[in-house]
Steps between C-alpha positions, in 0.01 A plus 500: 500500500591145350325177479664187499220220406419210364347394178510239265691238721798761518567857664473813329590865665313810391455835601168573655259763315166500701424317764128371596542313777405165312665587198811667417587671124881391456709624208813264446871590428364437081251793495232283542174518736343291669225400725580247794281383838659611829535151597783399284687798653800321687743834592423869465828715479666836393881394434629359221275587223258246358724407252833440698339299802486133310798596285667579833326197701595196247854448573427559857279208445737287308728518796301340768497136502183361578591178723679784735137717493341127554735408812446912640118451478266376782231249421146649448403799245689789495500884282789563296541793632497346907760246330738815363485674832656187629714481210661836530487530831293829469302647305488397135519799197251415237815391280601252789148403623420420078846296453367270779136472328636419181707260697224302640319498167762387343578197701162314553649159534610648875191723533124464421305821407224578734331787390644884448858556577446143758669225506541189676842275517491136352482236750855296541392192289266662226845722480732204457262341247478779271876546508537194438240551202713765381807343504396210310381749232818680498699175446200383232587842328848433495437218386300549194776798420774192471211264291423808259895515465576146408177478276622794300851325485332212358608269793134301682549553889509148657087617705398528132586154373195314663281766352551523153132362366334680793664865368424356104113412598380558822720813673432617840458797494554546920827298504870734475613274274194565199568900611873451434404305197265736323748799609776331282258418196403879519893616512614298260215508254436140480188251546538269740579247299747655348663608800477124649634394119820726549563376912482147365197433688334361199705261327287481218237670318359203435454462875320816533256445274389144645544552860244808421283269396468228760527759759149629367335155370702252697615696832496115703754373221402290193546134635220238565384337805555212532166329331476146347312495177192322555426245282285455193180276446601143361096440420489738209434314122763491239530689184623331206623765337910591419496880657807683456588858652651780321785788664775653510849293637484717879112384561482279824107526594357369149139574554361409200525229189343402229379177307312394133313179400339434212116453464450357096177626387480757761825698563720494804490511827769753628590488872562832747663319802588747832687394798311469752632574832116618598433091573738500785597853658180557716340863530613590801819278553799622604630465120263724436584745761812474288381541166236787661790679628713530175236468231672436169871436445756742421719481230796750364813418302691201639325437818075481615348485816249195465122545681514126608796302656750335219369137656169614470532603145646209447287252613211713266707566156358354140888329536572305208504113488276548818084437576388816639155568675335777255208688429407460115322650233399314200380673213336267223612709191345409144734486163360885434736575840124590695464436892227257491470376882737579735503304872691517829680226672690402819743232440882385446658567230831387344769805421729285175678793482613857543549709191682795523490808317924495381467111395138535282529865337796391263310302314109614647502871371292771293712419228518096467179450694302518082720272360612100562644498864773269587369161755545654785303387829129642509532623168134438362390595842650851526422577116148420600500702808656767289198530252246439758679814685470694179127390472444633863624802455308583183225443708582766753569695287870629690799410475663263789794661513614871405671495172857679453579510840745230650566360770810448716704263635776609752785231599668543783889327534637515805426451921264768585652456847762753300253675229820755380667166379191390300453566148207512305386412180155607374346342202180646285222279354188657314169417703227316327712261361289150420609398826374750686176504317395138564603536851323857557177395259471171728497695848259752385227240407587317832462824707196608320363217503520398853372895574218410315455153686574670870229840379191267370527275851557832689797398679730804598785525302787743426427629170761725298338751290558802245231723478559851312883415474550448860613153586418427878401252739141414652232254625286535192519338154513779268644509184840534423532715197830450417495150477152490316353272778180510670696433840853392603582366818888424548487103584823394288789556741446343873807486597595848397198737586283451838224686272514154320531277763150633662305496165668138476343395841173633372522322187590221725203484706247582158653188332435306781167601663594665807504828720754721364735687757446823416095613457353764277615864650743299725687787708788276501468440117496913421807508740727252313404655165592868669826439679576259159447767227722730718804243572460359208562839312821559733644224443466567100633837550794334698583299211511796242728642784739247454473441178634845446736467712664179335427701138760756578703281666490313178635884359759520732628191410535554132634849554231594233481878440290518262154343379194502315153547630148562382238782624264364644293881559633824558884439623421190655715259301547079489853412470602213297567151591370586871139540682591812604296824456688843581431848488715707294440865516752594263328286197303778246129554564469451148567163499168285508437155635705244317825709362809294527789736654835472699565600860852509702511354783627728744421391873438174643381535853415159648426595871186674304522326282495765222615519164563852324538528171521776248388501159726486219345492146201361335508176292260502122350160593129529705380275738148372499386672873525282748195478767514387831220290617458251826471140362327255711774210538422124561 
């Protein structure tokens, strides 16, 4: 005797061994034994064999088409084997009576199981609905067949043109379209953006890279509300002083300037003067909302994101030939180059001019900066600052800037509406140039200094500090380590940082006697300084991003194949005449920090954007090493 039964979600057919009433020993057509429960018996039989009755049954099955068994059926539950009588017209062998089982199973769009070997038929409209279902998944399927097809061709389907950043960024993973998508990029081998790259999707790499950006830190779009600057105090004393601000030729929001007067039999008096957009954007305001929301400016090669509307900015920059509202610093300096005094003011100041790093450095450098310097405006006044700088940071005791590494300046030529049709030139300068070590010198003493002022009246502040090499953000005034200070609290750059703006309405609201905005352990406070550390860090890596992207666009452009680099450690390696850092697996182990060598350039990729290069040959000259170390900027 044979068993036809069910187990599994399927049928099975065995011959039966023993039989116990509640439990039957089967052996199956593969040798096997087994023990099943008498209730998932559906049909005992003698003829065919256990092995030939579901071979014999399926295309039975496959020939009966289930919206003729649906029509045949009455409403209510029924036994297949009731419903194969009818079927037949008599009554069913077990090859006949299984083909209509495995019919009903098979179709359960037209009929709902019910228990063993029952069944039930769908009611009209649940029917239509679910064939309706089906179709549309059937016509979905052929569909994504034809989107795989043209995306292997290369050729975007017209549905996939409105979704190009949502497949780059943010795919759905329910929709046909990111299934077809992801299909093709597993077919053909390809990323998605190089699979959009090759269907024309992306028209640029250049595109990819930025639109990846502002679809994670500016999803709403990077433009301003419309918010009128509000305006500055008109009761605020006068400075006589001549301040004048130092940058480079792209700097719009000048934060910070500078200014020397004479004191005979004392010194001089030398002036720290910030912008100071704290004495009219309100905590709370809308502009703040603004500035809260973006909190610091972004800047990459050719283009920069500003934290604060260009009117705004504006109305607040150290302009030249203008009198600016600005927080000061006055140090009272003797002729030894010693901080004597040092006080804090609120008042207007008047910017005579904007210096900027390509017009002063001819003739303001390491090298003419010891001997007789041509009349130039501010002459005495920067060759003071310059030994006052050096006097500060003898006194720290580290240097203000890392020596032997330069920095970079990237110029961009050409409508970034069309970045494939730009060009770029990118020009070196080395870093702690007099210059920069006036400017940086002056900004540390302000920063510290202020700290200090904000930590002995206990009013919160965002402090910046380096404690066991790590350089991090926090509500305390520890020491930063690096710098040699006791405290450092970035105050310097208002209209850049929001971390600066806050400790600016602080210093605001010491300098003038009143309730500060944010309190000691402020939970508001803690939560600008988080969400600022973090966005503040993206937004740096986002320029490194595109820095690197413009550096071997810069390759490209020169059809360079070759260069020169530097190890840095192991095989990571510095190229020349770019801040780019690369790993080179090919470059000998044996070749210690600061060998010289040459790599070919073998692979640009700028969808990565990756540079591969191979190593060539070692060069005799050696490199002091080069270390990497976060400076704290103005």
């Amino acid at each position: 005797m044979n068993v036809l039964f069910e187990e599994d979600g399927g049928f099975k057919a065995g011959s039966i061994m023993a039989d116990n009433d509640s439990a039957l020993q089967v052996e199956m057509p593969t040798g096997k034994r087994s023990k099943i429960k008498a209730a998932t018996v559906l049909l005992r039989f003698e003829k065919p064999s256990a092995s030939a009755l579901l071979e014999q049954a399926t295309p039975l099955a496959e020939e009966i088409e289930p919206d003729f068994l649906w029509e045949c059926v009455n409403d209510g539950e029924f036994s297949f084997l009731d419903f194969a009588r009818d079927y037949y017209g008599h009554e069913p062998a077990p090859v006949e009576a299984t083909a209509v089982l495995l019919a009903l199973h098979a179709a359960p769009v037209y009929f709902h199981r019910k228990g063993k070997g029952r069944f039930r038929k769908a009611p009209p409209d649940i029917l239509a609905a679910a064939l309706a279902s089906l179709e549309k998944k059937r016509q979905q399927a052929l569909a994504m067949e034809g989107w795989i097809g043209e995306l292997k061709a290369f050729r975007l389907p017209p549905e996939f043109v409105s979704l190009t950043d949502a497949l780059l960024y943010a795919p759905d993973r329910n929709k046909p379209e990111t299934k077809a998508f992801e299909a093709a990029c597993a077919e053909t081998g390809l990323t998605a953006a190089q699979l959009l790259f090759r269907c024309g999707a992306i028209k640029s790499p250049y595109f990819l890279h930025y639109r990846r950006f502002l679809h994670e830190q500016f999803p709403k779009g990077t433009g301003f509300p419309a918010l009128e600057a509000p305006r500055l105090p008109s009761d605020l004393p006068r400075a006589d002083v001549r301040a004048f601000s130092i940058d480079d030729a792209n700097t719009t929001e000048i934060d910070d300037a500078l200014s020397v007067v004479k004191l005979p039999g004392i010194g001089s008096r030398i002036g720290i003067h910030i912008a100071a957009p704290g004495l009219a954007i309100e905590h709370g305001s809308p502009l703040d909302g603004v500035a809260r929301a973006r909190l610091s400016t972004v800047y990459m090669p050719g283009n920069k994101i500003t934290m604060l509307p260009d009117a705004v900015v504006q109305n607040y920059t150290l302009a030249g030939g203008v009198d600016c509202p600005a927080v000061s610093l006055y140090l009272t300096v003797s002729e030894s180059l010693e901080i004597l005094s040092h006080e804090s003011r609120l008042e207007v100041v008047h910017i005579a001019a904007n210096l900027r790093h390509h017009e002063v450095e001819p003739w303001f450098n390491a090298e003419t900066v010891g001997g007789p310097l041509p009349d130039m405006p501010f002459r005495d006044e920067l060759l003071h600052l310059w030994h006052f700088a050096n006097a500060c940071e003898g006194r720290r005791g580290k240097p203000s800037a890392t020596q032997g590494i330069n920095d970079y300046n990237f110029e961009i030529d050409g409508d970034l509406a069309d970045p494939d049709s730009c060009t770029v030139a990118i020009s070196e300068r080395k870093r702690g140039s007099p210059l920069d070590k006036l400017v940086a010198e002056l900004m540390i003493v302000a920063n510290s200094t202020w700290g200090g002022l904000l930590a002995e009246k206990n009013i919160a502040c965002m402090y910046r500090a380096q404690t066991q090499g790590k350089v991090r953000m926090t509500t305390s005034p520890l020491p930063h380590e690096g710098l040699g200070v006791p405290q450092y609290a970035w105050m310097t750059s208002p209209l850049r940082r929001y971390c600066d703006l806050v400790n600016q309405w602080q210093l605001i609201a010491c300098l003038k006697g009143e309730t500060p905005a944010f309190a000691q352990k402020s939970a508001e406070l803690y939560g600008a300084l988080r969400d600022f550390e973090l966005t503040y860090g993206a937004y740096a890596d986002f320029q490194r991003l595109m820095e690197r992207y413009w550096c071997l666009r810069w390759l490209q452009q020169r059809e360079i194949t070759e260069i020169q680099a530097t190890v840095r450690r192991e095989q990571l390696v510095k190229l020349d005449h770019l801040p780019l850092l690369l790993r080179v697996p090919s470059v000998p182990a044996d070749l210690g920090p600061g060998k010289r060598l040459k790599l070919s350039v073998d692979s640009i990729d700028l969808l990565g954007p990756e540079l591969s290069c191979r190593y060539l040959c070692a060069l005799d000259e050696v490199f002091a090493e080069e270390v990497l170390e976060e400076e704290e900027t103005q």
